[in-house]
Z-matrix of the N, CA and C atoms (Angstrom, degrees):
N
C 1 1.438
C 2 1.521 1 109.30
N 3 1.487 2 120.43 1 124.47
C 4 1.226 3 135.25 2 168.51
C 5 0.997 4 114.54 3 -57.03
N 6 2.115 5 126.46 4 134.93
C 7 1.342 6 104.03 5 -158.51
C 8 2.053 7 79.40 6 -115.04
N 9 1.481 8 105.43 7 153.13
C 10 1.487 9 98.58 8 -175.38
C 11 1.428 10 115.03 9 -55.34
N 12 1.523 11 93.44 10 171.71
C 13 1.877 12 85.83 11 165.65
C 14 1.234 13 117.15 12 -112.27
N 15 1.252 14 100.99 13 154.31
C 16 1.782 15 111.19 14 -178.86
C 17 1.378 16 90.43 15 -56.83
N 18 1.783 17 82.57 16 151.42
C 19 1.618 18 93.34 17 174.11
C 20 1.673 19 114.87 18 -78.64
N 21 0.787 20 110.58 19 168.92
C 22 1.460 21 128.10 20 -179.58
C 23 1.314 22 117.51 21 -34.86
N 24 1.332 23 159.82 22 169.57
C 25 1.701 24 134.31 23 142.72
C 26 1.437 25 96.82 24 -92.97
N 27 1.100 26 126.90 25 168.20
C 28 1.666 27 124.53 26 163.04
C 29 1.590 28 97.02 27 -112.99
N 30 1.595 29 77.17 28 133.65
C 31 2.047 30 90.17 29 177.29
C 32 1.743 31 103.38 30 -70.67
N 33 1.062 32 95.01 31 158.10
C 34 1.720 33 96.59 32 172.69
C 35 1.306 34 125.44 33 -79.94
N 36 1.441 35 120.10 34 133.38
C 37 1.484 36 106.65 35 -174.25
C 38 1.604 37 106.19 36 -82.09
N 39 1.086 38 112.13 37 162.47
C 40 2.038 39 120.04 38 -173.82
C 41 1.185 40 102.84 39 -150.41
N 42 1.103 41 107.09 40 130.20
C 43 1.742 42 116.07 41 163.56
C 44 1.939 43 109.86 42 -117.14
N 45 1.093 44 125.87 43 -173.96
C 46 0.876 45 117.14 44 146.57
C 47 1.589 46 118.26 45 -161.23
N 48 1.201 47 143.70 46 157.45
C 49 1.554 48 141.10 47 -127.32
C 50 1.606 49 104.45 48 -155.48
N 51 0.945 50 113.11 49 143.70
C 52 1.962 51 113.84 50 156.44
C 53 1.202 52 104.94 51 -116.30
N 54 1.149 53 134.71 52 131.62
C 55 1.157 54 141.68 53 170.04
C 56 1.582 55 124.57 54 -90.25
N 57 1.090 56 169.68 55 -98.99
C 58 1.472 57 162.58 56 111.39
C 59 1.028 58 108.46 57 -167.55
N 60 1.512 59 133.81 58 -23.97
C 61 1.547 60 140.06 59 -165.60
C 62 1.168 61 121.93 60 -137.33
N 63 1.805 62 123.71 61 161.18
C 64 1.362 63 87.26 62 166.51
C 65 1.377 64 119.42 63 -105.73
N 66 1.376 65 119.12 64 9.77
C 67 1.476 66 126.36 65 133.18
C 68 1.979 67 121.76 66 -9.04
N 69 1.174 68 67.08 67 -70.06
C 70 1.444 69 92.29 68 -166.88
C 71 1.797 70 111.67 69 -62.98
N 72 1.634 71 87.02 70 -36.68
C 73 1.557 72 78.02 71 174.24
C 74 1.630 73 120.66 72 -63.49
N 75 1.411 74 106.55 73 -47.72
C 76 1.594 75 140.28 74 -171.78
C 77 1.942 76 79.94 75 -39.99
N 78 1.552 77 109.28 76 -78.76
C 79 1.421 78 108.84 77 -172.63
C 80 1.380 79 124.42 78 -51.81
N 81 1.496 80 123.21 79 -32.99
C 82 1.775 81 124.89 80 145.20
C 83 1.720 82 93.39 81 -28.50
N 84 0.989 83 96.93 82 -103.55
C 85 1.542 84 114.47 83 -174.92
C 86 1.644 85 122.90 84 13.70
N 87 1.748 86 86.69 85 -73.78
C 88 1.848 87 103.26 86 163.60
C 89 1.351 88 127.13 87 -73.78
N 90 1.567 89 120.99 88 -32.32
C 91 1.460 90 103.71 89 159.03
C 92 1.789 91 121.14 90 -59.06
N 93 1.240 92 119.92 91 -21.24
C 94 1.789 93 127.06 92 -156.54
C 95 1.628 94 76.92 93 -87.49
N 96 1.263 95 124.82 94 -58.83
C 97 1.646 96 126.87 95 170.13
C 98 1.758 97 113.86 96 -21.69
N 99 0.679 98 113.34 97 -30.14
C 100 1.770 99 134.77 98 -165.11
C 101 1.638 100 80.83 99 -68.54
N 102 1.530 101 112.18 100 -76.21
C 103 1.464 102 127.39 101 -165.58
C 104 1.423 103 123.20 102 -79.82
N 105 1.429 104 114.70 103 22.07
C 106 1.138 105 125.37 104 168.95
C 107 1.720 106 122.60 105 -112.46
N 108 1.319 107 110.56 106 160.20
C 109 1.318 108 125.20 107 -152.85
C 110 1.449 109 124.89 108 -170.82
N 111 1.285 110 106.98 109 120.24
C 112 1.810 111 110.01 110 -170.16
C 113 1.547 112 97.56 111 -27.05
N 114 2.004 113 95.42 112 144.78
C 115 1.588 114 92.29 113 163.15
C 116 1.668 115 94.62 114 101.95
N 117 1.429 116 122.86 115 -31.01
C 118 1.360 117 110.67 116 -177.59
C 119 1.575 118 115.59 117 -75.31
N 120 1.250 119 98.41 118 156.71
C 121 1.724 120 101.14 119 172.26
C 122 1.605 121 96.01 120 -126.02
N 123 1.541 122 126.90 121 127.76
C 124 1.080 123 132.44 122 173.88
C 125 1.587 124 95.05 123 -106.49
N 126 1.434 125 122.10 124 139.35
C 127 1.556 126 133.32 125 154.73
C 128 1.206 127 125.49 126 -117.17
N 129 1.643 128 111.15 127 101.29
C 130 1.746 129 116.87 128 -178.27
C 131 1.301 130 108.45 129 -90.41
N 132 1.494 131 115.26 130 128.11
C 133 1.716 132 120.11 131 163.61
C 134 1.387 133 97.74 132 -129.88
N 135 1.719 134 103.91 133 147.11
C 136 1.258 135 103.12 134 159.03
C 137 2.024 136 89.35 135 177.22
N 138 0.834 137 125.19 136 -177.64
C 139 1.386 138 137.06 137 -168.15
C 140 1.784 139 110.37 138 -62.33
N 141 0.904 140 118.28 139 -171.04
C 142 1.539 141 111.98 140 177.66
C 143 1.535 142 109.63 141 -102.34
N 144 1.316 143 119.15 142 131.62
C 145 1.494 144 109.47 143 -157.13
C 146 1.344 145 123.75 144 84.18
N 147 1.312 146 128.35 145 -11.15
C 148 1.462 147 135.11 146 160.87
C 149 1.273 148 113.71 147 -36.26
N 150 1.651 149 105.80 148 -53.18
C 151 1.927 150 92.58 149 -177.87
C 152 1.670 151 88.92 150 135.49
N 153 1.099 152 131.79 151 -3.41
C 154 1.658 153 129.85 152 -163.55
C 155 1.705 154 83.44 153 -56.28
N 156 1.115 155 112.18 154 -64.47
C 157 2.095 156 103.15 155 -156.13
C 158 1.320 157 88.18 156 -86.33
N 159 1.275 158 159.96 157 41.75
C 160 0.953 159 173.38 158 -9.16
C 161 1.655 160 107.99 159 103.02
N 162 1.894 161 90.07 160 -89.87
C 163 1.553 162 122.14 161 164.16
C 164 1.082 163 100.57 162 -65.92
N 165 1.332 164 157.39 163 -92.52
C 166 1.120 165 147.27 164 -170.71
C 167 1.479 166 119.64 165 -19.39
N 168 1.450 167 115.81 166 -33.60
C 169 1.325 168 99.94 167 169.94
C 170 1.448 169 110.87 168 -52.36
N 171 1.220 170 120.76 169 -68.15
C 172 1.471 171 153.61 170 -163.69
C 173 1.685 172 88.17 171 -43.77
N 174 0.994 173 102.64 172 -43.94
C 175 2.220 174 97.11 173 -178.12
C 176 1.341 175 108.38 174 -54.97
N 177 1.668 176 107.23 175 -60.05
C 178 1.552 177 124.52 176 156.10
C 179 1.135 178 107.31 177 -10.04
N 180 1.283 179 121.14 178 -89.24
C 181 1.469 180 129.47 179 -149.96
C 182 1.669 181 105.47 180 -79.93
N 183 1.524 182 130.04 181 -36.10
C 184 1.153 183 134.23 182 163.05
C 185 1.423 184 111.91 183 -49.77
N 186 1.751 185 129.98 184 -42.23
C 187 1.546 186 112.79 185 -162.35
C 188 1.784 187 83.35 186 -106.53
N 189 1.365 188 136.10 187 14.87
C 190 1.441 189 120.85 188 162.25
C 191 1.393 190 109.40 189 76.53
N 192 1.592 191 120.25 190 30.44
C 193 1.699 192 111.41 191 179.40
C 194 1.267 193 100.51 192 -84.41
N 195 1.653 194 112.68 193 -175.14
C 196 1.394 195 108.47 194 178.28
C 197 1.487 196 121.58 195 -116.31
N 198 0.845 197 140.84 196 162.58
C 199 1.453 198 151.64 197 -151.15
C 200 1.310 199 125.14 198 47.82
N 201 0.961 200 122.60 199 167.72
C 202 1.788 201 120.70 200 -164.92
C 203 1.584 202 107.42 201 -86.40
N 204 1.275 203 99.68 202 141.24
C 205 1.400 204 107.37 203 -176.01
C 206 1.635 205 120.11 204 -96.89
N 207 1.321 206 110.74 205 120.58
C 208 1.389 207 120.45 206 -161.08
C 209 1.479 208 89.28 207 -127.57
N 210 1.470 209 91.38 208 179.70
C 211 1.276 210 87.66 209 -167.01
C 212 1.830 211 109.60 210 -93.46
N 213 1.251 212 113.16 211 166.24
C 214 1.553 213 108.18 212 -169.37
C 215 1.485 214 108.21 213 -101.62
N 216 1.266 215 142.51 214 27.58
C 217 1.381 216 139.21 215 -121.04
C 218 2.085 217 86.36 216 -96.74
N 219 1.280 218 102.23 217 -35.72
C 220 1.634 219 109.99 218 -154.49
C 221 1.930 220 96.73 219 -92.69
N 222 1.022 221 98.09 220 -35.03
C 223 1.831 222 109.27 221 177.37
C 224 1.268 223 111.17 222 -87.07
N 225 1.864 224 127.50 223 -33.84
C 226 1.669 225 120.57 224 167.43
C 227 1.812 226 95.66 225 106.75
N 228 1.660 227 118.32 226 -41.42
C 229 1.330 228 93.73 227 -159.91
C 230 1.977 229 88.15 228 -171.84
N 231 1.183 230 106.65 229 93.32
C 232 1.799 231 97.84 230 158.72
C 233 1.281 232 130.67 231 -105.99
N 234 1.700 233 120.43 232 151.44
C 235 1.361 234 111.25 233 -159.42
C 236 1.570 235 92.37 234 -108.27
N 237 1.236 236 127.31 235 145.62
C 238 1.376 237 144.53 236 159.03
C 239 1.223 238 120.06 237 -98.81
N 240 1.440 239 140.13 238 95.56
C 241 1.198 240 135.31 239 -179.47
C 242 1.790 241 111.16 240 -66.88
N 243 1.525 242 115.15 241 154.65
C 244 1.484 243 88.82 242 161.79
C 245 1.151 244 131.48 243 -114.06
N 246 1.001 245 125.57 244 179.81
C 247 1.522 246 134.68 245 161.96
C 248 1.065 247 171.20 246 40.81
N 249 1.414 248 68.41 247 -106.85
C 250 1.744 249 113.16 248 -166.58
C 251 2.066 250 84.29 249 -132.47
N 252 1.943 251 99.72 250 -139.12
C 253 1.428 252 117.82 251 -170.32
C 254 1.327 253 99.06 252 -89.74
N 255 1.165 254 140.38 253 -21.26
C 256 1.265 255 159.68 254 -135.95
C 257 1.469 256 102.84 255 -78.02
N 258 1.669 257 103.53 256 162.70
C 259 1.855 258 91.07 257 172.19
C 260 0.956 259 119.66 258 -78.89
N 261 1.662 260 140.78 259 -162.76
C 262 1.399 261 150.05 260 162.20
C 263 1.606 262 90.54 261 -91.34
N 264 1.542 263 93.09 262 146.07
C 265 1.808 264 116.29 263 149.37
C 266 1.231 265 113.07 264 -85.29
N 267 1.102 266 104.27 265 130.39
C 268 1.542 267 114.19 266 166.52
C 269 1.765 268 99.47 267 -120.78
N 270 1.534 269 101.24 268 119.79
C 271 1.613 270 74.77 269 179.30
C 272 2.336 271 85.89 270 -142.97
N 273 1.732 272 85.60 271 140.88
C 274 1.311 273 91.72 272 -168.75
C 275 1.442 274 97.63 273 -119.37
N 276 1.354 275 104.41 274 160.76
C 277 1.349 276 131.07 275 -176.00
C 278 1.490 277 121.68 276 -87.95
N 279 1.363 278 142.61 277 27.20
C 280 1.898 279 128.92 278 -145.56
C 281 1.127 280 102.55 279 -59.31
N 282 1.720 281 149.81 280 7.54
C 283 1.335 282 113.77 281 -163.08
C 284 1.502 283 104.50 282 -57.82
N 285 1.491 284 118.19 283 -30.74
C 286 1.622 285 120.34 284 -140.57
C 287 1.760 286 96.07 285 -71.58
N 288 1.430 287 100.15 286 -39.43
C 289 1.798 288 118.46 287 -175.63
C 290 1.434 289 114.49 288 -61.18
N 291 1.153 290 107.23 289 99.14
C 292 1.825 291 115.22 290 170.74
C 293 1.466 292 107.48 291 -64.48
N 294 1.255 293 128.05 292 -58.66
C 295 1.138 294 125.19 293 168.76
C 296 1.766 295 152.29 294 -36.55
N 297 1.158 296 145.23 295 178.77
C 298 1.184 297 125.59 296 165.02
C 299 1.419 298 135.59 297 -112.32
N 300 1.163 299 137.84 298 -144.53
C 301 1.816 300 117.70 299 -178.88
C 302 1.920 301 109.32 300 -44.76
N 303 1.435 302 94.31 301 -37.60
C 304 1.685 303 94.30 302 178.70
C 305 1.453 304 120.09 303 -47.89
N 306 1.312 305 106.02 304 -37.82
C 307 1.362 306 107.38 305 163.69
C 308 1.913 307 139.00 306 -91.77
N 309 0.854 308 76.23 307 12.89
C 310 1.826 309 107.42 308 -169.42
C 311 1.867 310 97.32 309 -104.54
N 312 1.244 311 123.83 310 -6.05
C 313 1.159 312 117.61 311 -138.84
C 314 1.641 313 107.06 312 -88.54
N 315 1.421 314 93.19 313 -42.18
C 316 1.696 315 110.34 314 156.56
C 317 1.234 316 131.65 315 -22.10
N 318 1.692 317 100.73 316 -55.13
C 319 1.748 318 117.58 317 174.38
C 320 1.638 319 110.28 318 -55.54
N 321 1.369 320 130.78 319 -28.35
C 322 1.281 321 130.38 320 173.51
C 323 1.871 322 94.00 321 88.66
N 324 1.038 323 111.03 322 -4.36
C 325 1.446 324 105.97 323 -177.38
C 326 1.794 325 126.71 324 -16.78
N 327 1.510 326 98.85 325 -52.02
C 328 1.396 327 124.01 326 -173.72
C 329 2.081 328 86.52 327 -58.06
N 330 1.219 329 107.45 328 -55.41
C 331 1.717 330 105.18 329 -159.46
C 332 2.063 331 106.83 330 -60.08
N 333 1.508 332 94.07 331 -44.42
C 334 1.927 333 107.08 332 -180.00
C 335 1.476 334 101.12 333 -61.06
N 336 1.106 335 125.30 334 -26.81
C 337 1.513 336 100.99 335 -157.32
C 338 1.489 337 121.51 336 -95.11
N 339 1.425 338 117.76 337 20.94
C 340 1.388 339 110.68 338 167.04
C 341 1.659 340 96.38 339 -117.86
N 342 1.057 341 111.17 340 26.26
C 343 1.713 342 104.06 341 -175.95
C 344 2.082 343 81.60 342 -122.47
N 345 1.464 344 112.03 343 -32.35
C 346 1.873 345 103.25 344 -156.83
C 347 1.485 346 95.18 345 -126.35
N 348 1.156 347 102.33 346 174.92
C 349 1.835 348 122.19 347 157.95
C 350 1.173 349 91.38 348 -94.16
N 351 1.348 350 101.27 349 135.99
C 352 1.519 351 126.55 350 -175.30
C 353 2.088 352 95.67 351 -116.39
N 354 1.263 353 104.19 352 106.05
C 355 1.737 354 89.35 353 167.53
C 356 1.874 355 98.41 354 -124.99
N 357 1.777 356 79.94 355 135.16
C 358 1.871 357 90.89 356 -172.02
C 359 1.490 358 98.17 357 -131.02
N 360 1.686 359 102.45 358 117.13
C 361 1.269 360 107.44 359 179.07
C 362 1.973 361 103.50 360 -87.03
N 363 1.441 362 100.56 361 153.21
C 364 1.368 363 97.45 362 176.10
C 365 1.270 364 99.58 363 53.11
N 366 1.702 365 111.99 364 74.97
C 367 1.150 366 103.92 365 169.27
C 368 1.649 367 111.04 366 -144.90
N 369 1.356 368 101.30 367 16.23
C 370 1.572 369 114.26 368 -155.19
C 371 2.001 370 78.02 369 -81.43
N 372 1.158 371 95.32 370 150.05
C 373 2.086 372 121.26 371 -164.07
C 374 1.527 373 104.10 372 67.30
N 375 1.050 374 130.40 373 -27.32
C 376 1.203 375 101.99 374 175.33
C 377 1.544 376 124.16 375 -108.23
N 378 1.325 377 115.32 376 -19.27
C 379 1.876 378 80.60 377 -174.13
C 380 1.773 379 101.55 378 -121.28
N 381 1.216 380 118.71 379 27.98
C 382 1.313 381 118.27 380 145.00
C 383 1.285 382 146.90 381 -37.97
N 384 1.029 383 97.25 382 -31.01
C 385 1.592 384 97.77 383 159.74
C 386 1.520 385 122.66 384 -98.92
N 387 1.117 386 125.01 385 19.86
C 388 1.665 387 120.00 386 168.64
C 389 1.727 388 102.07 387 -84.42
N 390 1.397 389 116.00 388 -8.89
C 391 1.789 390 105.04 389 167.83
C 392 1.401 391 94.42 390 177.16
N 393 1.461 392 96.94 391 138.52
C 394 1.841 393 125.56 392 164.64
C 395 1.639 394 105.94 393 -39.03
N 396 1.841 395 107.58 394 -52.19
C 397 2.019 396 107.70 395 -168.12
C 398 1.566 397 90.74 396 -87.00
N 399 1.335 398 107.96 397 126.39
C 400 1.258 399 112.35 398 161.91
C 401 1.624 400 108.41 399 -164.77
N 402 1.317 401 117.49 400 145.82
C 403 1.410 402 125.91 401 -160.67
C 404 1.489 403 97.01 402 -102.47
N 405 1.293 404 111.72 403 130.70
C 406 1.726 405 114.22 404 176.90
C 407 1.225 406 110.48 405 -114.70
N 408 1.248 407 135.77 406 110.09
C 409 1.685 408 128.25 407 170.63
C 410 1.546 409 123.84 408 -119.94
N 411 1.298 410 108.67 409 118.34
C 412 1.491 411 145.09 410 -138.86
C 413 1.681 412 72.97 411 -96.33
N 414 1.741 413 112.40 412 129.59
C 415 1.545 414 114.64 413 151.91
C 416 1.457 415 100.03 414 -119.09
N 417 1.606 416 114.91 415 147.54
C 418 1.328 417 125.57 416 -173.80
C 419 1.385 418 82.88 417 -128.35
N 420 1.378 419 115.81 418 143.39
C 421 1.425 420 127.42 419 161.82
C 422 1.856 421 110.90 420 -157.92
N 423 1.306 422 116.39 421 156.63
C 424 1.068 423 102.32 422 174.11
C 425 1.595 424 136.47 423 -77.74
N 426 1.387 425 101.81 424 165.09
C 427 1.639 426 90.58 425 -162.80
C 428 1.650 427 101.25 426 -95.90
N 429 1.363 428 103.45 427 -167.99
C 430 1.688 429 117.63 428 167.01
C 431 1.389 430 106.42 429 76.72
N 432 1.367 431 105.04 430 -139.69
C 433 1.268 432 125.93 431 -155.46
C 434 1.790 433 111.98 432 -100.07
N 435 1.619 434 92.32 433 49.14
C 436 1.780 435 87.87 434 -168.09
C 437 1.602 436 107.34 435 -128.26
N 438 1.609 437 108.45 436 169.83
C 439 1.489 438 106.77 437 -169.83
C 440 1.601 439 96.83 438 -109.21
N 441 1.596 440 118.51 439 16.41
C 442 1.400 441 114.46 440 -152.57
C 443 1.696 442 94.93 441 -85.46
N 444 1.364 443 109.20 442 140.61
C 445 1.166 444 124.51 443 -162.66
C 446 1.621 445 94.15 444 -105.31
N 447 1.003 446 133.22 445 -8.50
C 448 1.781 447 122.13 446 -179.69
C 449 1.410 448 111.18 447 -84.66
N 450 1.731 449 92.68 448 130.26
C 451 1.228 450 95.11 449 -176.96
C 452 1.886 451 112.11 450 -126.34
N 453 1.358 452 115.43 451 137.75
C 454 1.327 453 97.91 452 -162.02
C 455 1.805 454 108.39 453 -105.83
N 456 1.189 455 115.41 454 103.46
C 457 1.821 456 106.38 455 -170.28
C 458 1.421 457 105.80 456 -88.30
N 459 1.088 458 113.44 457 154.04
C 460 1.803 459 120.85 458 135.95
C 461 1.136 460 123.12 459 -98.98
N 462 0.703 461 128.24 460 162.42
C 463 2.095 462 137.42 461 -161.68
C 464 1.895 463 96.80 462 -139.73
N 465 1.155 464 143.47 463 101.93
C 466 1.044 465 157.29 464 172.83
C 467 1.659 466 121.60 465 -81.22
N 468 0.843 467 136.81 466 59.29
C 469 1.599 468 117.28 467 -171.02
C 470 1.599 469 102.94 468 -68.38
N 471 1.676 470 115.27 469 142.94
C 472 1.322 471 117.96 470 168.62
C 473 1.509 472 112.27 471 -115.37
N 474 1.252 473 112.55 472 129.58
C 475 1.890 474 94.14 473 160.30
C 476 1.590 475 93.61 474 115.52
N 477 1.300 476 113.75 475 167.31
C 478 1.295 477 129.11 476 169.34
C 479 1.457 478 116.45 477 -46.06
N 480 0.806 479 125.58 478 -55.82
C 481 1.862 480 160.49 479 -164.43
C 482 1.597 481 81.42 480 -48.14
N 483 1.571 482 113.09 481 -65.56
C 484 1.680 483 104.06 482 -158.75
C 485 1.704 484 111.08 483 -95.91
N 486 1.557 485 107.28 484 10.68
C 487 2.060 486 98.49 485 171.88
C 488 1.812 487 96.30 486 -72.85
N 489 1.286 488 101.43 487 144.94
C 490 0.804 489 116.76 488 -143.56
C 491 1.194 490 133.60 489 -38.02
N 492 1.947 491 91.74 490 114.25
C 493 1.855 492 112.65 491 -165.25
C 494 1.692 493 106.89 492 -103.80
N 495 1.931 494 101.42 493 -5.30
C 496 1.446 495 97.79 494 174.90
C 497 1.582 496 102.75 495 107.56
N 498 1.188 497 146.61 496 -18.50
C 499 1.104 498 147.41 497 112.41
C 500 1.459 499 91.37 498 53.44
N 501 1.616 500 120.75 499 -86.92
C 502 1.368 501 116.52 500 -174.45
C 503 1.065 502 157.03 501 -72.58
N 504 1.897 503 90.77 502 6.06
C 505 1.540 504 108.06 503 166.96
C 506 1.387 505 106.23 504 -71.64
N 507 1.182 506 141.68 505 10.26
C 508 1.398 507 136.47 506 -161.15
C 509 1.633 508 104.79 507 -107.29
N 510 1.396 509 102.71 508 -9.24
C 511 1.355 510 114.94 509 -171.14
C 512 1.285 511 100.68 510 -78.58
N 513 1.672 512 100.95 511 -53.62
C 514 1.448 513 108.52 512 -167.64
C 515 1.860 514 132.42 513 -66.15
């Protein structure tokens, strides 16, 4: 007896972007909004001042939630309902959290995220395991003592969820 075959893995989709503004990020933001959909988990890392709540505004205003999106750093995690039909934002803050989902656990994250977009900055060790599809976007910018506004991301999709979810219209 033939034993089945594993399914496939799906390679990850990657783009990668320069950004110059934070215009520009905000409008990243709302086009990536386009390709989002209850159930997602977005993960932003990048330096402080990179632009993470930045883009997140731009998701904000792209999926139509309500109130302005700031950053959650001192509260851990605010929910934005939307709209319109659209999902809720949930978008959390981990720098403050040393810990991992165990400590994340409070937020209910695991329960919101097939009803919302979940975007968690500073979140790389911990909330990886609430799902295999999850989009990671890396901001590089320079450090120190500069006014330079370019910022260079990668956009990662993992998992079934992101073969091809379109990823590269974001380029264009």
């Amino acid at each position: 007896m033939e034993r089945p075959a594993a399914p496939a893995a799906h390679a990850a989709a990657e783009i990668r972007l320069t950004i110059t503004s934070p215009e520009q990020m905000r409008e990243l933001g709302r086009r990536l909004a386009e390709l989002l959909r209850a159930g997602d988990l977005v993960m932003l890392s990048g330096e402080l001042g990179a632009g993470k709540t930045t883009l997140t505004r731009g998701l904000g205003e792209g999926l139509g939630v309500r109130g302005a999106v700031t950053s959650p750093t001192f509260v851990i995690a605010r929910v934005h309902p939307s709209l319109g039909d659209g999902p809720p934002l949930v978008h959390v803050d981990a720098y403050r959290l040393a810990g991992g989902l165990d400590e994340m656990e409070d937020l209910d994250l695991d329960v919101s995220l097939p009803d919302s977009v979940i975007v968690v900055e500073w979140g790389e060790g911990k909330v990886e395991e609430l799902t295999e599809d999850r989009l990671q976007v890396v901001i590089h910018r320079a450090v120190g003592d500069t006014t330079d506004e370019v910022r260079h991301m990668t956009l990662t999709g993992l998992g079934e969820r992101w073969a091809g979810a379109g990823l590269e219209t974001l380029a264009g």
